[in-house]
C-alpha angles and dihedrals in degrees: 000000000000109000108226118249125226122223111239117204113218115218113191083157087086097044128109108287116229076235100058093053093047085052082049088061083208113134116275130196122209117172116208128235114212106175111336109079109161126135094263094061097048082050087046096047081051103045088052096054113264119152100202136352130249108222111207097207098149099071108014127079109234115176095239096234094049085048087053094051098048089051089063097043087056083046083049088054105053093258122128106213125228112204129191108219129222100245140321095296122128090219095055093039084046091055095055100043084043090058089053111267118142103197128066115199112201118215123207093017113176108150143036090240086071095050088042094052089033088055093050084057095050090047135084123220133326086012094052152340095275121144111224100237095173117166091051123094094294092073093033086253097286133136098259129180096262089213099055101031077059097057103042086047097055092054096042108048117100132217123204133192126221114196109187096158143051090253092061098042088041088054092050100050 
């Protein structure tokens, strides 16, 4: 006889934000995936210690779906993802954010009008632009209350810059 199974929700809306640990000022680890991104490596990156993933999306080529699944097994992990985007589109900044990261990092970042229009992309109204995709990867794909996900995502999204010129070093001295 077939024991029933029981659904268990998952809730990485409770876990520990790439934001409150950077608050914390404690040392955080956070291992990179350049072109592998399959669910043992998210559970291997956990199980080792990481406390979020680096996502290399400028110069690597992910299949968008594999990409999205492996977003929500680091999710699944414990582990918030920080994703570079391509460049400074809202599309490209909306799909990531849609698939569950919580980090944007900004390449080619050399003035404060970039981060500025890329920070209206990664908030919600009245903060930002940005469209409220919910049921996808960034709310596990669970039914969530829209007000307060919201809220708690716009607090908790990170931006990153990523000066890689001396434009963008001479604009931030």
């Amino acid at each position: 006889m077939c024991k029933k199974l029981e659904r268990k929700t998952v809730n990485t809306m409770n876990t520990r934000s790439l934001k409150q640990m950077l608050k914390e000022q404690e040392l955080i680890v956070g291992l990179s995936v350049v072109h592998v991104c399959t669910p043992w490596l998210a559970k291997m990156y956990a199980d080792a210690g990481s406390d979020y993933v680096y996502l290399e999306n400028e110069h690597t080529f992910f299949n968008e779906e594999k990409l999205a699944n492996f977003i929500f097994d680091c999710r699944l992990c414990g582990m918030p993802v920080v994703a570079k985007s391509t460049y400074l589109n809202r599309g490209n900044i909306a799909k990531l954010l849609d698939a569950g990261v919580t980090g944007i990092q900004l390449p080619m970042t050399e003035t404060a009008g970039q981060m500025q229009e890329a920070a209206s992309y990664i908030k919600f109204p009245p903060e930002g632009i940005r469209a409220a995709g919910q049921g996808l990867g960034n709310t596990d794909y669970e039914p969530v209350d829209e007000a307060e996900w919201v809220k708690k995502t716009n607090s908790e999204t990170v931006l990153i810059a990523h000066v890689e010129s001396r434009k963008g070093l001479s604009n931030i001295v």
